[in-house]
Backbone bond lengths (Angstrom), bond angles and torsions (degrees), N, CA, C in turn:
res aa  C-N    CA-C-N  psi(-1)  N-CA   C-N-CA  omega(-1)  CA-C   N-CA-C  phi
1 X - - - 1.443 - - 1.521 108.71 -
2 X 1.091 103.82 130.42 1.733 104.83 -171.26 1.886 113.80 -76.81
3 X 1.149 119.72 -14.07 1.300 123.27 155.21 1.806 125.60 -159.51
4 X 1.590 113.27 117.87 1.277 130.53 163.75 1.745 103.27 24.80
5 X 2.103 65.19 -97.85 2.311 76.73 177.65 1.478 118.27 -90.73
6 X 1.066 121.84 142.87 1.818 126.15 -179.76 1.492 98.07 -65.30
7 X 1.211 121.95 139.37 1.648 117.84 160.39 1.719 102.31 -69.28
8 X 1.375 104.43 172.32 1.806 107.29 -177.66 1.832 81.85 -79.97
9 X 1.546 106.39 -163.68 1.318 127.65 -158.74 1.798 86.56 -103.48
10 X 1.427 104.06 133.80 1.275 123.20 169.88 1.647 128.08 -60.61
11 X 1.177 115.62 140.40 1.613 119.80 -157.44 1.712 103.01 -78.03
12 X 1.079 140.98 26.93 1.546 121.79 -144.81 2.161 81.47 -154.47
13 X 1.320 90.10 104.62 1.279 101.92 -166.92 2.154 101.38 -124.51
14 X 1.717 85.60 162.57 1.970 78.37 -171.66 1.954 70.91 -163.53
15 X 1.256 91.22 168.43 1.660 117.61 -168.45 1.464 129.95 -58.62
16 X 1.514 97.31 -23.07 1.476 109.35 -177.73 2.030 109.36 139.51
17 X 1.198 93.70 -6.11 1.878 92.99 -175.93 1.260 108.26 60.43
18 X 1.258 94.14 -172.32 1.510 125.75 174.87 1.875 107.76 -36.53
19 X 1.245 108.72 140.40 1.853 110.91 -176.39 2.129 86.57 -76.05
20 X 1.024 72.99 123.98 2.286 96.73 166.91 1.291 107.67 -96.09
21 X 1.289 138.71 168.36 1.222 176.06 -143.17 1.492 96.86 -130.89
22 X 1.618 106.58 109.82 1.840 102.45 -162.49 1.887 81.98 -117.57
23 X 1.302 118.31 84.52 1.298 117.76 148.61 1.924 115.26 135.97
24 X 1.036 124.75 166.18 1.406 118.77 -167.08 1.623 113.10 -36.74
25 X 1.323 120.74 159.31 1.559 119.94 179.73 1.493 100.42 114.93
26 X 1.820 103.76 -46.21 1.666 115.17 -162.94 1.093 122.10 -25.47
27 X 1.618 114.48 -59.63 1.328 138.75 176.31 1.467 94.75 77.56
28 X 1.690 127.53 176.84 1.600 123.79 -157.02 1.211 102.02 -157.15
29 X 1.394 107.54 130.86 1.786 121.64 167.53 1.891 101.26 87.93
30 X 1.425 116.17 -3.33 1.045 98.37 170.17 1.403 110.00 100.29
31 X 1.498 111.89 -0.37 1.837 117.72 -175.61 1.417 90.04 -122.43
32 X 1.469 106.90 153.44 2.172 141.21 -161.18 1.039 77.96 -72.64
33 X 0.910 124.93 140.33 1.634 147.91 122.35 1.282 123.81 -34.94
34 X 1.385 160.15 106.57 1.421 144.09 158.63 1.237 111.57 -26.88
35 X 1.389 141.97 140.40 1.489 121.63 173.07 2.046 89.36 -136.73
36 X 1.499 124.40 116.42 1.478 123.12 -166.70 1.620 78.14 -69.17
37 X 1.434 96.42 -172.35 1.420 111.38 151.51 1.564 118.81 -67.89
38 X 0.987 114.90 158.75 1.549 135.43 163.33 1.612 120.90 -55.49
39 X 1.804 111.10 -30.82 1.585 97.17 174.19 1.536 97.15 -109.09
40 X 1.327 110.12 52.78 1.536 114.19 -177.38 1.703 105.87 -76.68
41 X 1.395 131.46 -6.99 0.912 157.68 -171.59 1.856 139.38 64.85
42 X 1.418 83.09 -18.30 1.660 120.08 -174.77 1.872 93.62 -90.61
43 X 1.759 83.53 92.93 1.618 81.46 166.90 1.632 149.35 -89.24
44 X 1.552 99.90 5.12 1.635 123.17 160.43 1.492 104.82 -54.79
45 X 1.400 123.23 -58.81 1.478 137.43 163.55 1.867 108.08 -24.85
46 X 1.382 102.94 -92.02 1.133 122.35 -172.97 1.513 103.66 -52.25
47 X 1.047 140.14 -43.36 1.652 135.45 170.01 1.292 122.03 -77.40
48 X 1.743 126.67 -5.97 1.116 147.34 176.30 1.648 107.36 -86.12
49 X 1.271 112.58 -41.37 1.618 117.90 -156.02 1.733 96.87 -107.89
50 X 1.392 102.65 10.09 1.852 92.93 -176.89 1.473 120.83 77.12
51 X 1.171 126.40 7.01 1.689 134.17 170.22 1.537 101.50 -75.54
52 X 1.242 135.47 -40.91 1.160 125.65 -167.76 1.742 101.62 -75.31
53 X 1.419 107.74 160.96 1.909 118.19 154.37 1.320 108.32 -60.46
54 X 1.157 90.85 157.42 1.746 115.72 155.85 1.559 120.46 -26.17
55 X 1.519 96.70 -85.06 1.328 105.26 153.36 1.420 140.36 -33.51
56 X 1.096 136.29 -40.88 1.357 167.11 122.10 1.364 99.92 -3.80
57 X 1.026 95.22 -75.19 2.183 110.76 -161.63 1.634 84.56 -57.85
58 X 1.383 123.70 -62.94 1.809 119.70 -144.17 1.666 99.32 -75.04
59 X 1.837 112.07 -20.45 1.253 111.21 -175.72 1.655 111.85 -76.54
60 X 1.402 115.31 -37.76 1.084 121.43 151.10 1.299 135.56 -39.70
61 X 1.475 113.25 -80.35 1.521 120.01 162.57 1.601 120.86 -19.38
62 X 1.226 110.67 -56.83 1.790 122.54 -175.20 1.473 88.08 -82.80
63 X 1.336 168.95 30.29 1.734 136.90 157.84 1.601 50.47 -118.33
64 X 1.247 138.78 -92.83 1.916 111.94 -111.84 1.301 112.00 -66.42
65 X 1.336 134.58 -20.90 1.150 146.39 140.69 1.349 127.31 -11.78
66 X 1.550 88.55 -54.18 1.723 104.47 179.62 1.363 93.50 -75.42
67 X 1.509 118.14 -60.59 1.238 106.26 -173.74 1.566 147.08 -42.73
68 X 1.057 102.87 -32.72 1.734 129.84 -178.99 1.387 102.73 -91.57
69 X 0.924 131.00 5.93 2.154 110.28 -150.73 1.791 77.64 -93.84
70 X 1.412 148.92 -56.04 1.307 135.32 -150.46 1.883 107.35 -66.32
71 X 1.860 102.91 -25.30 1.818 94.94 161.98 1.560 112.56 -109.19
72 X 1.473 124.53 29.10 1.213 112.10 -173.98 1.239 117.06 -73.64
73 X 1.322 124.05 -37.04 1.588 112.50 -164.28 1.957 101.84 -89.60
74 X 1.409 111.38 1.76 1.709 109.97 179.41 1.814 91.31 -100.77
75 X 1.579 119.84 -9.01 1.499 97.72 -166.30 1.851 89.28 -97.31
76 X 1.420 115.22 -13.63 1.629 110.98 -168.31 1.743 90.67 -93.03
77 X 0.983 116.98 -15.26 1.538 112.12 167.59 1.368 128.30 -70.65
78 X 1.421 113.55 -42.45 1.437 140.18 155.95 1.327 109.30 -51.03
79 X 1.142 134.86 -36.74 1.467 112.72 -141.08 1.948 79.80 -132.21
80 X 0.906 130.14 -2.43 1.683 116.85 -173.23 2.137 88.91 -125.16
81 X 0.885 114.37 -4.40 1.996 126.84 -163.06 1.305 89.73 29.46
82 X 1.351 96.35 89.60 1.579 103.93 164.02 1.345 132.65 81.02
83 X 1.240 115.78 -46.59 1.499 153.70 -169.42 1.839 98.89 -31.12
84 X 1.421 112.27 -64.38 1.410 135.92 179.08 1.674 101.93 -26.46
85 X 0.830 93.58 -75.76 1.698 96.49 -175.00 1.482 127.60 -51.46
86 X 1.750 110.38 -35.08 1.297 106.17 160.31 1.564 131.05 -75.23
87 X 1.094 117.48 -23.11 1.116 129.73 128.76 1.348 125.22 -3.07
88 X 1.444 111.86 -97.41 1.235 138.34 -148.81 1.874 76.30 -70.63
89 X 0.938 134.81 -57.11 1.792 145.00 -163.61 1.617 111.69 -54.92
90 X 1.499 108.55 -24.12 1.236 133.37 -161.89 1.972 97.12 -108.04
91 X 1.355 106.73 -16.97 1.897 106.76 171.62 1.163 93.43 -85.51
92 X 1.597 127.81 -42.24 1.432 93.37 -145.40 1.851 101.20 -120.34
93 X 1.712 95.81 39.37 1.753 109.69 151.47 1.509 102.45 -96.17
94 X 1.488 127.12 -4.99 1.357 108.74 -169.33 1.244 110.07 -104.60
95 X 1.285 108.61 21.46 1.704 118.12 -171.21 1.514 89.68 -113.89
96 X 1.210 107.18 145.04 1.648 124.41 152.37 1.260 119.95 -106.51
97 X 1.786 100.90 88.07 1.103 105.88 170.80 1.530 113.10 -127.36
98 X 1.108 114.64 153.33 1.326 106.98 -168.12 2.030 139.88 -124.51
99 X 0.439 121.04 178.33 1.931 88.15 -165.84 2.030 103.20 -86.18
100 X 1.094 96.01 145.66 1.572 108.05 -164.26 1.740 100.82 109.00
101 X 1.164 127.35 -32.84 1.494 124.44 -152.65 1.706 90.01 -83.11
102 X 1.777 88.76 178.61 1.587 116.61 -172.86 1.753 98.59 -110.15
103 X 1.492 91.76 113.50 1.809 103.15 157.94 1.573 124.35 -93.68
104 X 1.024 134.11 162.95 1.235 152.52 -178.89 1.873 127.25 -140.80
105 X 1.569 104.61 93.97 1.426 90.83 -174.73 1.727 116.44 -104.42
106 X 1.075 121.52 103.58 1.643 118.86 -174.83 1.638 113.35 -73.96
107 X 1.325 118.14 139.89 1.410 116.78 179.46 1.597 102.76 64.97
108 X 1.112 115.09 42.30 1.709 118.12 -172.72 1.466 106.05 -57.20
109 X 1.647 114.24 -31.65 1.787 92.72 -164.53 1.763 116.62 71.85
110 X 1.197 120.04 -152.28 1.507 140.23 179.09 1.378 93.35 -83.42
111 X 1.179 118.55 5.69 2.083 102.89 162.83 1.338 102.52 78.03
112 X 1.306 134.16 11.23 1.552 104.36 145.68 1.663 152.90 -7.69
113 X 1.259 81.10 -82.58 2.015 104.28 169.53 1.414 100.92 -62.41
114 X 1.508 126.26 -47.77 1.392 127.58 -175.12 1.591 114.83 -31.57
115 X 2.068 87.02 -52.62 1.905 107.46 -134.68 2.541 71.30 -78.57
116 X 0.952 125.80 -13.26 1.426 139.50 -162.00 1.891 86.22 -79.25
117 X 0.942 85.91 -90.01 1.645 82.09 176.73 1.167 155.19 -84.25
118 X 1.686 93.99 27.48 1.586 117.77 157.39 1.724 91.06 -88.83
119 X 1.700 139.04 -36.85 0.714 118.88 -176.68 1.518 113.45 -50.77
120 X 1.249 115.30 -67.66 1.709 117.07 166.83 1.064 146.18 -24.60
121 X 1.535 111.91 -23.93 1.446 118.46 -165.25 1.857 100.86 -120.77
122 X 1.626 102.71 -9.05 1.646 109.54 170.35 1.520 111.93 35.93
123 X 1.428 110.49 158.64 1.775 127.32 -134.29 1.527 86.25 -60.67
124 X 1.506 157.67 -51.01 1.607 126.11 154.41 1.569 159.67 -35.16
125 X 1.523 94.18 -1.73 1.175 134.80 176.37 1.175 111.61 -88.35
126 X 1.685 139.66 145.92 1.476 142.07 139.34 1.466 109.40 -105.54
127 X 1.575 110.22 164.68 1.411 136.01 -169.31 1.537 105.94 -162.98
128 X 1.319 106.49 108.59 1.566 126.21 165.84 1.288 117.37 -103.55
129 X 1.169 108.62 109.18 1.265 119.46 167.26 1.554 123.76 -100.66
130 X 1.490 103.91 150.97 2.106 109.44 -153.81 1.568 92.99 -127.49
131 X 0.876 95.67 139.97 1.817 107.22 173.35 1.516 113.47 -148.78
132 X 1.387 128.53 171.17 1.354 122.72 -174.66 1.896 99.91 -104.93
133 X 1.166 96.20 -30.14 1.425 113.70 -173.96 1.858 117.72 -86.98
134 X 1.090 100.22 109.41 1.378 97.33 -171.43 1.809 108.89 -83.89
135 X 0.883 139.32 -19.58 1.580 153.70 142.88 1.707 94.92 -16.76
136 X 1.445 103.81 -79.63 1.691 124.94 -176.00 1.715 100.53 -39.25
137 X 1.696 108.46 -56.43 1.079 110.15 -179.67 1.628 124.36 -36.33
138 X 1.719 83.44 -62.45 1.912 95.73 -171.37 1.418 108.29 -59.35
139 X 1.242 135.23 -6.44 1.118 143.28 177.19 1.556 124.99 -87.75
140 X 1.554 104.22 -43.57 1.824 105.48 159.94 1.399 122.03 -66.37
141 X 1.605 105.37 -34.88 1.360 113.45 -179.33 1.881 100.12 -35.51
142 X 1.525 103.09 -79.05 1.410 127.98 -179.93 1.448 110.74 -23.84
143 X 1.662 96.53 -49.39 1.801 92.49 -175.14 1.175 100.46 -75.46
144 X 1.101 138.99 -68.57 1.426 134.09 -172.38 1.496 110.17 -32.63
145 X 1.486 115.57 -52.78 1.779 102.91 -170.02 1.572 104.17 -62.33
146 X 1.629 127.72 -38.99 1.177 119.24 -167.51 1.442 101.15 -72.89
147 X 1.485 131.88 -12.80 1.411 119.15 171.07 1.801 133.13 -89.11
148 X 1.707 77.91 16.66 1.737 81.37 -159.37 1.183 143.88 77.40
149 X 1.188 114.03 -0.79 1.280 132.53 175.82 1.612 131.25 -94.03
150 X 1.367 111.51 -7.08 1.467 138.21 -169.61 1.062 112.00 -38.97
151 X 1.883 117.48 -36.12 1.407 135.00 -168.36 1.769 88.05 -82.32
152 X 0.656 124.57 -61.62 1.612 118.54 -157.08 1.671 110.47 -76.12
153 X 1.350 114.50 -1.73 1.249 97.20 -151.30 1.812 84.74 -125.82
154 X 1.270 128.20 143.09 1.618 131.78 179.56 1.432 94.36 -139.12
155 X 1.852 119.20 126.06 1.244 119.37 158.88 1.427 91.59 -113.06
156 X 1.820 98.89 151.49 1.466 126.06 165.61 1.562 122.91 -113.04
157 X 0.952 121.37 141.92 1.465 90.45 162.52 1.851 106.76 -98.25
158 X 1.557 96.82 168.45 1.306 112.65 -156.72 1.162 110.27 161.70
159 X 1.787 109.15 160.21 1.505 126.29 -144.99 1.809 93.83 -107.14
160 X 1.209 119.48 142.51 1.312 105.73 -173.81 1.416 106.10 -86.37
161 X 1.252 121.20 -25.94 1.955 141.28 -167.82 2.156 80.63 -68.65
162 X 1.615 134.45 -23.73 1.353 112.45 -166.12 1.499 87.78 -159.00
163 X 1.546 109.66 99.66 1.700 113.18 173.08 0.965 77.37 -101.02
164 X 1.959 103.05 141.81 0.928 141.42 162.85 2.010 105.80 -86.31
165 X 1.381 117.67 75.18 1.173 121.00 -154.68 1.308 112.80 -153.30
166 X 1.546 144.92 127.72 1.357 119.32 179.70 1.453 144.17 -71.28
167 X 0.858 150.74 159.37 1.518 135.02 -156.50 1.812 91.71 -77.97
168 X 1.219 103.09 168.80 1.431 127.48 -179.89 1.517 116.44 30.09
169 X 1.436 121.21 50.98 1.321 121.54 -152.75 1.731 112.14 -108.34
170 X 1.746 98.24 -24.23 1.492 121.03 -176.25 1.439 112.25 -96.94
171 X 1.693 108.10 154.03 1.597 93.07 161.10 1.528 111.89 -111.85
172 X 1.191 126.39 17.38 1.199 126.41 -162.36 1.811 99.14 172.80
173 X 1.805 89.75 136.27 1.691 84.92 -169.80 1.951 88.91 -150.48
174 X 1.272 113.02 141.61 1.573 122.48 179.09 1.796 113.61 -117.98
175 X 1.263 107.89 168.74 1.320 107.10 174.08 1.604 98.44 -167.21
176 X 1.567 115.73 129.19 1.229 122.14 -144.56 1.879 87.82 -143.65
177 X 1.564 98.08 99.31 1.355 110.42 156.27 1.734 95.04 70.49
178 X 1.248 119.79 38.55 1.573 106.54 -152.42 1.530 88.31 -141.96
179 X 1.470 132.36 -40.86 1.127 121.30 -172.72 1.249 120.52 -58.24
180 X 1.322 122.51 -59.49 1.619 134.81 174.60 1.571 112.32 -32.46
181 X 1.528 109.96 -26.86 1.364 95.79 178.41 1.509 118.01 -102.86
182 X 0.902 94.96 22.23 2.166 99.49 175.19 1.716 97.40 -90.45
183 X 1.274 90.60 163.28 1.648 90.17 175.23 1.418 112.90 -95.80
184 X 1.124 133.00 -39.31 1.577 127.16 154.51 1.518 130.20 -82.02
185 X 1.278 119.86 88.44 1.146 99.56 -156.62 1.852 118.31 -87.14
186 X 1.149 99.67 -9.94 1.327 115.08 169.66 1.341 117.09 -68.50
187 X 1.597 124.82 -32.13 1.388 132.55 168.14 1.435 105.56 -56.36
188 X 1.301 109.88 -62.58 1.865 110.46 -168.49 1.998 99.95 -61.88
189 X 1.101 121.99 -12.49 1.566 106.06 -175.55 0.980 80.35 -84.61
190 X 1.504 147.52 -89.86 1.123 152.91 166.79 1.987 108.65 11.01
191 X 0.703 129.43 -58.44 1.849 149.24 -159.48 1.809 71.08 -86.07
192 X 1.342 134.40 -83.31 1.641 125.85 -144.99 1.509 96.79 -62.10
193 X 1.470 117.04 -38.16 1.676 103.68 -173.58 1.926 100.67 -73.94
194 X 1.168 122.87 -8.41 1.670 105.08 173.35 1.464 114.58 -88.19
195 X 1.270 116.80 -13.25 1.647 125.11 174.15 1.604 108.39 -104.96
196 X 0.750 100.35 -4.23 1.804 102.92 160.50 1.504 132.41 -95.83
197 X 1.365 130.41 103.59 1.603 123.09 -149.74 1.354 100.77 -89.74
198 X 1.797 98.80 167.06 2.044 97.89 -150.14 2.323 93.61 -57.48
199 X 1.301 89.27 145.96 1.239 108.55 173.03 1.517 116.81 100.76
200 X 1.387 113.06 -33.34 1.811 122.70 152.43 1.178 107.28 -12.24
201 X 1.462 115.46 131.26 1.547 129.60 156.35 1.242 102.91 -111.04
202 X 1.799 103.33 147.12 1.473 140.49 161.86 1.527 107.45 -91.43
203 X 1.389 107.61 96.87 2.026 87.63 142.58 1.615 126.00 -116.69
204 X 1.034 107.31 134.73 1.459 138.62 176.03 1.321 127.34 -44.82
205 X 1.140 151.70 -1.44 1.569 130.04 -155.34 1.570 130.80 -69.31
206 X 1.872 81.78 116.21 2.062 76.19 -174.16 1.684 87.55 -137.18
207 X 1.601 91.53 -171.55 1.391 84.83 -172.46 1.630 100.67 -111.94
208 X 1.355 118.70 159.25 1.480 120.47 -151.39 1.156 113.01 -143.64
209 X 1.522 139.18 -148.54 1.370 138.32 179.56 1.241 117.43 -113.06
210 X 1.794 113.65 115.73 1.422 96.87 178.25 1.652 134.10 -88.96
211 X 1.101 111.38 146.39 1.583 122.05 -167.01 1.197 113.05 -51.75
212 X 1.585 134.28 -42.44 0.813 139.23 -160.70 1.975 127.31 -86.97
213 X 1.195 140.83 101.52 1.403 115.33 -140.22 0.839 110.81 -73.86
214 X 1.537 120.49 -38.60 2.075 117.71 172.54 1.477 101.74 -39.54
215 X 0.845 150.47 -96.00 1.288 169.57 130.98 1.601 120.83 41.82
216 X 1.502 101.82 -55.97 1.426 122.82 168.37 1.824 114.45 -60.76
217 X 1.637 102.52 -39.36 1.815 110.55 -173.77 1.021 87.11 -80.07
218 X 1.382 147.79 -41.39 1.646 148.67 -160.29 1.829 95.22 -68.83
219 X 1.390 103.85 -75.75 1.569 103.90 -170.56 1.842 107.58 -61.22
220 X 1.045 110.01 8.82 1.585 117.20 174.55 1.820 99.89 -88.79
221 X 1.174 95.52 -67.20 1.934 105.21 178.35 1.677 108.52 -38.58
222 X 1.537 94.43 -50.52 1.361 100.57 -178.90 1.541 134.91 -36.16
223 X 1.908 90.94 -70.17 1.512 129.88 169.78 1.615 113.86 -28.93
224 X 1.713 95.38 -56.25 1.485 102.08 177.82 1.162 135.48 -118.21
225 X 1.301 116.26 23.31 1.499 125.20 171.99 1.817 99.45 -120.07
226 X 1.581 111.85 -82.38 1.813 100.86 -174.72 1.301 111.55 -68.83
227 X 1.600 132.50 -40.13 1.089 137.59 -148.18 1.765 106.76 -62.74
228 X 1.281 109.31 -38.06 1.869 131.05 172.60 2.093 106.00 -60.45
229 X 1.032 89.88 -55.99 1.669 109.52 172.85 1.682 106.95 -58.75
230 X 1.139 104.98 -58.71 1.479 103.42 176.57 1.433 130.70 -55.93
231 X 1.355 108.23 -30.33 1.626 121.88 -168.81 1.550 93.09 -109.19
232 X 1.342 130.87 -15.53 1.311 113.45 178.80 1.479 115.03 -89.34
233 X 1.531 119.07 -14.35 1.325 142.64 -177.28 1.532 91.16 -80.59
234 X 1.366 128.67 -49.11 1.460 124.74 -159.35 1.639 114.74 -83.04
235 X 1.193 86.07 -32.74 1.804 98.24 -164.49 1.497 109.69 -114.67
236 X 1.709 112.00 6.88 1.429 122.37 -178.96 1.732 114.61 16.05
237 X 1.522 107.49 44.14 1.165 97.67 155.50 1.705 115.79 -123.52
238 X 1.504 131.25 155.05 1.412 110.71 -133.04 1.549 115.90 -86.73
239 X 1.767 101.97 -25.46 1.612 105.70 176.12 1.196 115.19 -138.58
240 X 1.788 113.95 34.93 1.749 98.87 177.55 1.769 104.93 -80.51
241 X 1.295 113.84 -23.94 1.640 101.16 -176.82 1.837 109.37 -98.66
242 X 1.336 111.42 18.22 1.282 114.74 125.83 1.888 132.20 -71.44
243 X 0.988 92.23 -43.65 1.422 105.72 160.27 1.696 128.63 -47.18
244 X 1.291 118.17 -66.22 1.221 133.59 145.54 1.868 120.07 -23.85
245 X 1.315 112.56 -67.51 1.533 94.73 -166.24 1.904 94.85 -74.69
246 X 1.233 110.78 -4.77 1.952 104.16 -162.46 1.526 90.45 -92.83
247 X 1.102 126.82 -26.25 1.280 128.56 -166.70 1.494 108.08 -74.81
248 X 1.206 104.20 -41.39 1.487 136.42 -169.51 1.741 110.27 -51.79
249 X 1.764 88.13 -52.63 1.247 101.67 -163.83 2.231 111.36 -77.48
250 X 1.798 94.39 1.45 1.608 105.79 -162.47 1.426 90.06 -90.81
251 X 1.423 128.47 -28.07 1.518 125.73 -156.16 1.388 110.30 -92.31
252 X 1.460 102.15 126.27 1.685 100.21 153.99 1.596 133.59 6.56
253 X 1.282 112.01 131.55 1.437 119.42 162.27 1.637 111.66 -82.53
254 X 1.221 101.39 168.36 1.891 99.47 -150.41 1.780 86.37 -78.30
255 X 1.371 124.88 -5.21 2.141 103.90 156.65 0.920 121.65 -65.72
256 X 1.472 108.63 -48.17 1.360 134.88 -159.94 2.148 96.04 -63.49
257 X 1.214 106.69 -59.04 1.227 89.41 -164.06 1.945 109.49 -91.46
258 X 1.371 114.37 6.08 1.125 122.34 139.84 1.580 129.13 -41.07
259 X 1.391 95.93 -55.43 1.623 110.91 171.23 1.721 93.81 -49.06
260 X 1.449 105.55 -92.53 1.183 102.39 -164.08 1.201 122.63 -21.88
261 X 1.311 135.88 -33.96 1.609 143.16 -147.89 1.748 92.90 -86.84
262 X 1.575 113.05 -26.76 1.555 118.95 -159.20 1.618 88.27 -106.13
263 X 1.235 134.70 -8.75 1.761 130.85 173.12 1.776 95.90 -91.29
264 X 1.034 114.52 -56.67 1.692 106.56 146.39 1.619 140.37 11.10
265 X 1.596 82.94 -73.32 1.838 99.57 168.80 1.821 78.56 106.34
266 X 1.128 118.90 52.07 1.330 111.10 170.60 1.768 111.46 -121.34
267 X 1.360 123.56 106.57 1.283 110.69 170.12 1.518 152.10 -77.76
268 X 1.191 134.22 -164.05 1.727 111.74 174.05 1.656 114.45 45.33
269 X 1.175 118.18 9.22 1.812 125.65 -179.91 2.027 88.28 -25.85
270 X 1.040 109.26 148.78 1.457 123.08 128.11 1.542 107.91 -171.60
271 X 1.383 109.52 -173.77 1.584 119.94 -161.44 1.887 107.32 -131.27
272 X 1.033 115.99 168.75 1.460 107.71 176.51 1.683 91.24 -164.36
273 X 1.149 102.54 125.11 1.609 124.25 -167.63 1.652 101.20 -78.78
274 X 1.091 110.73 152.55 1.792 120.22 179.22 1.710 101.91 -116.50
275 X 0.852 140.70 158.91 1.565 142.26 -157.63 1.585 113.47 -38.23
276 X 1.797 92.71 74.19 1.438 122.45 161.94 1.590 109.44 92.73
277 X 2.066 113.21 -16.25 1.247 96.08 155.40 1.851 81.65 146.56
278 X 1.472 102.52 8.53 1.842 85.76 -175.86 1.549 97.94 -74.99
279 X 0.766 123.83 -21.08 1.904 123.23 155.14 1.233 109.12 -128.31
280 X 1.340 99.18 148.42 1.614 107.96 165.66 1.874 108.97 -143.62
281 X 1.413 100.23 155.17 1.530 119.59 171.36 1.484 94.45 -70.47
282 X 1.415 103.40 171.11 1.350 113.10 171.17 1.927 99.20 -173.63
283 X 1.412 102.46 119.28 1.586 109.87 -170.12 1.138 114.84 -121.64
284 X 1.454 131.16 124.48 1.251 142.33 -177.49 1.562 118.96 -122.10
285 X 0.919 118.97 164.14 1.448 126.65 -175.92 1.308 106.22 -132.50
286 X 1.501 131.02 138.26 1.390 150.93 158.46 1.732 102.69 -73.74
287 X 1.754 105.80 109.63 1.317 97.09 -168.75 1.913 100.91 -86.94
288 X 1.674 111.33 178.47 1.446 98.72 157.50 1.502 121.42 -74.37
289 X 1.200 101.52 173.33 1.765 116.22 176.48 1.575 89.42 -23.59
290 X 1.468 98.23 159.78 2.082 108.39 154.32 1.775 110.01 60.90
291 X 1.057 106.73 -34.75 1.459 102.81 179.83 1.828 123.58 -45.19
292 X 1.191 132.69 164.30 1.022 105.66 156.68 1.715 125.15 -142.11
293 X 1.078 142.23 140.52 1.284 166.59 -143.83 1.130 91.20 -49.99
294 X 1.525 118.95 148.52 1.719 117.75 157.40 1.466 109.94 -178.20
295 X 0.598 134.82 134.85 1.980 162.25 -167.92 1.910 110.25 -73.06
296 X 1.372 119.28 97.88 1.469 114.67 167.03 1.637 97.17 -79.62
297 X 1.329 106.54 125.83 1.600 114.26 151.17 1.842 109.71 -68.58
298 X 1.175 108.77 154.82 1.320 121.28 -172.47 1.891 100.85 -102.49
């Protein structure tokens, strides 16, 4: 993480820029993508780079999901050294949320961010957490009861593009490494800003483009030479962290999906880079009625 404490979100706001590329295909910085063929056989690849359907991608997404969830949180340990968690600890200081309040974690996984902002919202507080993968589920459940938190904390499974949830119900809602893998991803921002009541914050954590170019060719070598090796050794399943760096490379740069967050109906947008930008936060606000949308640069 490139600094301790996050600064708040910068005062110097504009409409949304240039129209971005709101979901896989995007490709980043303006350079082709490799795209193999389609009977290349390795389907992390082909569902990573946008060759696969719709269908395809979400059918995918939910088995490897299932598949991995009993080594997931030792293969994101392995493969980020640690990093993940400060992270994830570092989203949900940028939320103002407060104890008694309502959290919301989308794409929860094993409940990380969840088990984070049940800390926040303390035993008067609730936190629902949504996943597609019910595996992932039975697995937060567990953490949560051994943390004490069991009472406050409810996972469902569920589609993030259609919470089954009431509008304006949260004050604060996260999504951690989780967006990139929906197939619309503009739908599910869309779905968190209608269950978020006016003044609700969004934070974001995905992984993004880093600024720096040494850095960027380095975490490139990485991505696709150890980073595949590393997660396939950990999580012995054969091509989801093929999946991961290809996926990686389809999503938005942290403007680009800034924009999106402000086509949304999300206001005050800004972003805050993680060591130079191979992840970054990204925080939005659900404005009131009439208001209108606009982008802090960082």
């Amino acid at each position: 993480m490139e600094r301790a404490g996050l600064p708040p979100c910068g005062p110097r706001q504009h409409s949304g820029g240039a129209p971005a590329a709101e979901g896989p295909g995007a490709g980043r910085g303006g350079a082709p993508v490799p795209r193999p063929d389609a009977s290349s056989g390795v389907e992390g690849l082909r569902v990573g780079r946008g060759l696969a359907t719709e269908e395809e991608k979400a059918r995918y997404v939910r088995r490897m999901f299932g598949a991995i969830a009993h080594r997931y949180d030792l293969t994101n340990a392995v493969i980020s050294a640690g990093l993940h968690r400060r992270w994830k600890e570092a989203t949900v200081r940028l939320l103002d949320l407060r104890p008694g309040g309502r959290g919301l974690d989308v794409c929860c996984g094993t409940g990380d961010l969840a088990l984070l902002l049940a800390r926040r919202v303390g035993a008067r507080g609730r936190v629902v957490g949504i996943d597609v993968s019910e595996e992932m589920l039975r697995i937060a459940r567990r953490r949560a009861a051994a943390a004490g938190t069991g009472a406050v904390c409810r996972f469902a499974q569920g589609d993030a593009e259609a919470l089954a949830l009431p509008d304006a119900a949260f004050d604060a809602a996260t999504v951690g490494f989780g967006i990139r893998n929906v197939v619309h991803p503009a739908s599910a921002l869309r779905e968190l800003r209608r269950v978020l009541r006016p003044g609700g914050q969004l934070a974001v954590l995905e992984f993004s483009r880093p600024r720096h170019a040494v850095l960027a060719r380095l975490y490139d070598l990485y991505s696709f030479t150890l980073m595949p090796w590393l997660g396939r050794l950990a999580s012995r399943h054969a091509d989801a962290y093929l999946y991961l760096p290809t996926s990686i490379r389809e999503w938005p740069d942290q403007d680009a999906f800034a924009a999106m967050l402000v086509r949304a109906g999300f206001e005050r947008v800004c972003y805050h880079n993680l060591l130079t930008g191979i992840a970054a936060i990204h925080v939005g606000t659900r404005p009131p009625s009439g208001h209108a949308p606009g982008v802090a640069r960082p």
